[in-house]
DRENDO-1510 file (C-alpha; in Angstrom, 1 decimal, always signed):
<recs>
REC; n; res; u; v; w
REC; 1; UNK; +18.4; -4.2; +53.6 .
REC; 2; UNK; +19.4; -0.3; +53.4 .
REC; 3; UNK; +22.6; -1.2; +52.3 .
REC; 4; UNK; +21.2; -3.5; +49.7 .
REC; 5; UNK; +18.8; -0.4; +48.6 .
REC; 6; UNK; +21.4; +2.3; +48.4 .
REC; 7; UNK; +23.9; +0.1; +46.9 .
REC; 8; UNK; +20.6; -0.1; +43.7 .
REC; 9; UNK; +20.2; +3.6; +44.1 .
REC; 10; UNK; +23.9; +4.1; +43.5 .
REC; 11; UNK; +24.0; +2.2; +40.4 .
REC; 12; UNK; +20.6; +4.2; +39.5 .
REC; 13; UNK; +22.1; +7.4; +39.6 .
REC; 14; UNK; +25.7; +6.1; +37.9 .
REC; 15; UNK; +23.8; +5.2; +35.4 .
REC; 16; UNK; +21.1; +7.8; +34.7 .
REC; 17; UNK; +24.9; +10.2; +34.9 .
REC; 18; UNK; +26.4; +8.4; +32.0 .
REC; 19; UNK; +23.4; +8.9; +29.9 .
REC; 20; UNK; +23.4; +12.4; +30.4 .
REC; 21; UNK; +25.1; +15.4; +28.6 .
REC; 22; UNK; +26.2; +18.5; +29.6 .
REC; 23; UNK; +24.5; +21.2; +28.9 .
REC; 24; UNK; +26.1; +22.5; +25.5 .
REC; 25; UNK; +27.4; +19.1; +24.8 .
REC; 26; UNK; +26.3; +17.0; +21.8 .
REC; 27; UNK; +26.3; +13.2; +21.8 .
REC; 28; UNK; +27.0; +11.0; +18.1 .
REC; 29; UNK; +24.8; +7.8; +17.5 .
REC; 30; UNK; +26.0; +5.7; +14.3 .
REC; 31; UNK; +22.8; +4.1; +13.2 .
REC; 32; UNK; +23.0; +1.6; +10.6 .
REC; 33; UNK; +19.7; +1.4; +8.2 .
REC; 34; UNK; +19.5; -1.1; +6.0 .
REC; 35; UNK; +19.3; -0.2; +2.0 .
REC; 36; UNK; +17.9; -3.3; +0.7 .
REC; 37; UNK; +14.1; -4.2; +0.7 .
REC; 38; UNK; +13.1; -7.1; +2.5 .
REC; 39; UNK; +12.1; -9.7; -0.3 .
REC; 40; UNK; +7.9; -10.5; +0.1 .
REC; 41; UNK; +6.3; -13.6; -0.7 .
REC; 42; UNK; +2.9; -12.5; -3.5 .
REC; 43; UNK; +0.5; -15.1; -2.3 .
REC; 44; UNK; -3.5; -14.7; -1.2 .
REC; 45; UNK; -3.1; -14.7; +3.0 .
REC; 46; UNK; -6.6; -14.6; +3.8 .
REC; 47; UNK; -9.0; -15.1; +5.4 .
REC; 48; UNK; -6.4; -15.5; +8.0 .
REC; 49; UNK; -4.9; -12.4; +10.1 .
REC; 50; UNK; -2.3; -11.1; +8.4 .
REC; 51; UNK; +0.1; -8.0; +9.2 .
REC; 52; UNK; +2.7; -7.0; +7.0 .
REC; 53; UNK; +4.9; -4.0; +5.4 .
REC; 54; UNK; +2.2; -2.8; +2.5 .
REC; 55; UNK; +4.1; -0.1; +1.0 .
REC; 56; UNK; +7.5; -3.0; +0.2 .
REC; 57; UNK; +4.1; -5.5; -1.2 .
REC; 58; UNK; +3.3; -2.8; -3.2 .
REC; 59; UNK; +6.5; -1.8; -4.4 .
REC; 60; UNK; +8.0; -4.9; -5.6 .
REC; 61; UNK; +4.8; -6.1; -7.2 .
REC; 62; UNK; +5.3; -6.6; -10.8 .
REC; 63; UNK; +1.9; -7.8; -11.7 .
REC; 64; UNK; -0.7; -5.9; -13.0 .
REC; 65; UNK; -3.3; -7.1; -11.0 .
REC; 66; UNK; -2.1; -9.9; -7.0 .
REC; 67; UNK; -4.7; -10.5; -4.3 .
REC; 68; UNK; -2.6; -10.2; -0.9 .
REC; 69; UNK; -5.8; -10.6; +1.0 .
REC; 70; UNK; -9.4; -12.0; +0.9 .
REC; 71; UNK; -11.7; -11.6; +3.5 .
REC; 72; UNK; -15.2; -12.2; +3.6 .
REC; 73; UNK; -16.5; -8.9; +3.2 .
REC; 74; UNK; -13.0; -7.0; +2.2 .
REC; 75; UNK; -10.4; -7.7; -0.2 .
REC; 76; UNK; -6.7; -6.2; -1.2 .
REC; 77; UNK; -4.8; -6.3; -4.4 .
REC; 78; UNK; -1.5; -4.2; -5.1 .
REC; 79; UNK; -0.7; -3.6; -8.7 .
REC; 80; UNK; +1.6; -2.6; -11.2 .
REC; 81; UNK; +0.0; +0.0; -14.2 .
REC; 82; UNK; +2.9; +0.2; -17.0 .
REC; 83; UNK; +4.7; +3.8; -18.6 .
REC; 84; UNK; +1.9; +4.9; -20.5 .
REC; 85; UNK; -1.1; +1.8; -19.3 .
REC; 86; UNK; -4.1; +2.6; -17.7 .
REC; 87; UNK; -6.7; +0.7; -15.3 .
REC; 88; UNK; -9.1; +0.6; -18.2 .
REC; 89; UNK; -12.3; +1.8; -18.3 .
REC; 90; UNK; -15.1; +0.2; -15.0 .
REC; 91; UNK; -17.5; +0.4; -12.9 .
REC; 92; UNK; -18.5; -1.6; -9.9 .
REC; 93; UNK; -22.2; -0.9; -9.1 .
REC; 94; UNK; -21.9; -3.3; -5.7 .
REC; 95; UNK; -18.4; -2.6; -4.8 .
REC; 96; UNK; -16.8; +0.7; -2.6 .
REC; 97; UNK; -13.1; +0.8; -3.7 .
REC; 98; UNK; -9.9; +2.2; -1.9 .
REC; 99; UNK; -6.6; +3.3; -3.8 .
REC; 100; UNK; -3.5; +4.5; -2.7 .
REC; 101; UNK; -0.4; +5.2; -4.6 .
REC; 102; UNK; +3.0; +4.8; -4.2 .
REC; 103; UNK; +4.8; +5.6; -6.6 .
REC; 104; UNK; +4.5; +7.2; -9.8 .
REC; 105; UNK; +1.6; +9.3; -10.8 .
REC; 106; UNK; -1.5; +9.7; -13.2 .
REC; 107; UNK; -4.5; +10.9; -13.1 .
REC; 108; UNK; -7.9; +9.6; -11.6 .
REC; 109; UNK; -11.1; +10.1; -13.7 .
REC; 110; UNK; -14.8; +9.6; -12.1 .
REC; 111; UNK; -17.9; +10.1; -14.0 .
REC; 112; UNK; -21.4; +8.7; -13.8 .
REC; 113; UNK; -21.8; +7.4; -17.1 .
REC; 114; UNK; -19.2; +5.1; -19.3 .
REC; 115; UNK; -16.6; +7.6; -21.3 .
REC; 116; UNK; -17.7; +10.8; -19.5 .
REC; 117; UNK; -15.7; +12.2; -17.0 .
REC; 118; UNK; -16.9; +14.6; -14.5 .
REC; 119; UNK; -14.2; +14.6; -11.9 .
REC; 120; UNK; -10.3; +14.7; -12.7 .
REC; 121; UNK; -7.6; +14.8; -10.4 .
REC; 122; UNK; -3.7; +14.3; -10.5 .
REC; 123; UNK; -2.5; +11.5; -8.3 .
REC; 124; UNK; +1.1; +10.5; -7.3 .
REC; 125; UNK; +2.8; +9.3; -4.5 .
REC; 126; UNK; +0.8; +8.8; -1.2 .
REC; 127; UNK; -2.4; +10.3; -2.7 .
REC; 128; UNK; -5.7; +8.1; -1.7 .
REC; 129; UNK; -8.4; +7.8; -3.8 .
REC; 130; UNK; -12.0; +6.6; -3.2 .
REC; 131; UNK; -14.1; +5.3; -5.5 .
REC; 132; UNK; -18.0; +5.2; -4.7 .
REC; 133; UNK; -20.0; +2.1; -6.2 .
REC; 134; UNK; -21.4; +3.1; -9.2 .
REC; 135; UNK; -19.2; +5.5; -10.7 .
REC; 136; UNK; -17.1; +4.6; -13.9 .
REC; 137; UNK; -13.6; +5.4; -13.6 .
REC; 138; UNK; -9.9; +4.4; -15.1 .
REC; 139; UNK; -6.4; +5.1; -13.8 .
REC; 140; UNK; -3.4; +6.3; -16.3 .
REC; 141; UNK; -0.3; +6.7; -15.7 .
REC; 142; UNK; +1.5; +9.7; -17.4 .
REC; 143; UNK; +4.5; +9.1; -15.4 .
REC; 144; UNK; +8.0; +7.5; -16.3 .
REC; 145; UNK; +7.9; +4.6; -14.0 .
REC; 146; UNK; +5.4; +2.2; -12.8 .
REC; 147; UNK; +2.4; +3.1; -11.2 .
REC; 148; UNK; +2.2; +1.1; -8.1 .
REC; 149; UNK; -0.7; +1.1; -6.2 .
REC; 150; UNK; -2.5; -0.8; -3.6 .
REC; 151; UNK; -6.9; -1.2; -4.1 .
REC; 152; UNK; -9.2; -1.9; -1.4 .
REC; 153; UNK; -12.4; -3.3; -2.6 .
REC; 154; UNK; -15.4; -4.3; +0.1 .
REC; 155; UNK; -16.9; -6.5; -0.8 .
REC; 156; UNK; -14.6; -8.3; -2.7 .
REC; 157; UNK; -14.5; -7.8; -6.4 .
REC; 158; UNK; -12.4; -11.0; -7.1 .
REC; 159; UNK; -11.7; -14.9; -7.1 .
REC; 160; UNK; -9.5; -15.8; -3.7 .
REC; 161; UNK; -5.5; -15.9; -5.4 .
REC; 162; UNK; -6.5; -13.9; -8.3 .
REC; 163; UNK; -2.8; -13.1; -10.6 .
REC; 164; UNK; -3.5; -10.9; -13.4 .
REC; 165; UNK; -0.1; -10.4; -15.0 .
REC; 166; UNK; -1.4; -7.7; -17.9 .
REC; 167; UNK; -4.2; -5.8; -18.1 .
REC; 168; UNK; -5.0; -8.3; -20.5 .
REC; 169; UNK; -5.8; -10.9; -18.4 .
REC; 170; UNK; -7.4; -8.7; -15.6 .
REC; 171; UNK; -10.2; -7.5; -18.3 .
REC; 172; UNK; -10.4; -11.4; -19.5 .
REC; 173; UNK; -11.0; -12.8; -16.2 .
REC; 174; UNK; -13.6; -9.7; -15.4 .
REC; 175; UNK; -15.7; -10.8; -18.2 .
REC; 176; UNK; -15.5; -14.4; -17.4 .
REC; 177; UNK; -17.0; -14.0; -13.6 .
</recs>
C-alpha cells in the first residue's frame, strides 16, 4: 500500500514538473480559432428552453424582422435595418422592449408623443437600449452596413414564427393584428 501511494505521488510531482517553467522562461501554445461562423437555423424555438450563440443569430440574420423565441410572457426577434432604413415610427403602450446592437450604428429617438422627439442618443455596437411602454420611438441607421440588432419584447408583441423580410411587411402585419 505505501509503495502503491508513493509510486502515485511520484507520477504527481513528474507531472506537476513538466508543467512548470522556470522562472524567466516562456512557454508557446499554438491555438487554432476557427474563422468561419457556425451556420444557425432562423426558426421560432419556443416556448421550449432554448440556449444558443445570440450575437452569430443576430449577425447572419438577413431579415428585417425573425422570432427566435416565444414565450408566454417574453418574446425575441433579431433583425436586419438596411444602409439608410429605419425601424419606423411606434409605440407599444402594453409592451417593455429591449435592444441591443451589434453591429453598425444609428441613432435611437424616444418621445412621448408621435413625431416629437425628446430623447436622442447614438447607438452602435454593443450599446443596449430600453424602451418603456408608451413611448414612441424609431431606429435609423446612418451607418454603412447593416444594422443588426436583437429586440426583447415582454409581453410579446408578435404572432409565434413571425418573418418579416422588409419593413414593408413588418408595418403590414402590425396593422393587420
Amino acid at each position: 500500500m505505501k509503495k502503491a501511494i508513493l509510486i502515485l505521488l511520484l507520477g504527481v510531482f513528474l507531472i506537476l514538473g513538466a508543467c512548470t517553467q522556470p522562472a524567466g522562461e516562456q512557454s508557446q501554445v499554438e491555438v487554432t480559432v476557427s474563422e468561419a461562423p457556425v451556420k444557425v437555423e432562423f426558426k421560432d424555438f419556443g416556448p421550449e428552453p432554448f440556449v444558443f450563440n445570440i450575437d452569430e443569430y443576430t449577425v447572419q440574420n438577413e431579415t428585417f424582422r425573425s422570432t427566435i423565441w416565444t414565450g408566454t410572457y417574453m418574446q425575441l426577434t433579431v433583425m436586419s435595418i438596411p444602409v439608410g432604413g429605419d425601424i419606423g415610427e411606434e409605440i407599444h403602450t402594453d409592451i417593455d422592449q429591449f435592444l441591443r446592437v451589434e453591429s453598425g450604428s444609428g441613432i435611437m429617438y424616444m418621445g412621448d408623443e408621435k413625431g416629437v422627439y425628446d430623447f436622442e442618443q447614438r447607438v452602435e455596437d454593443d450599446f443596449a437600449i430600453f424602451i418603456p411602454a408608451g413611448k414612441w420611438h424609431n431606429l435609423i441607421n446612418d451607418s454603412d452596413e447593416p444594422l443588426k440588432l436583437y429586440s426583447i419584447y415582454s409581453p410579446v408583441e408578435h404572432p409565434h414564427s413571425t418573418v418579416h423580410q422588409t419593413q414593408k411587411e413588418g408595418i403590414e402585419a402590425h396593422a393587420n393584428h
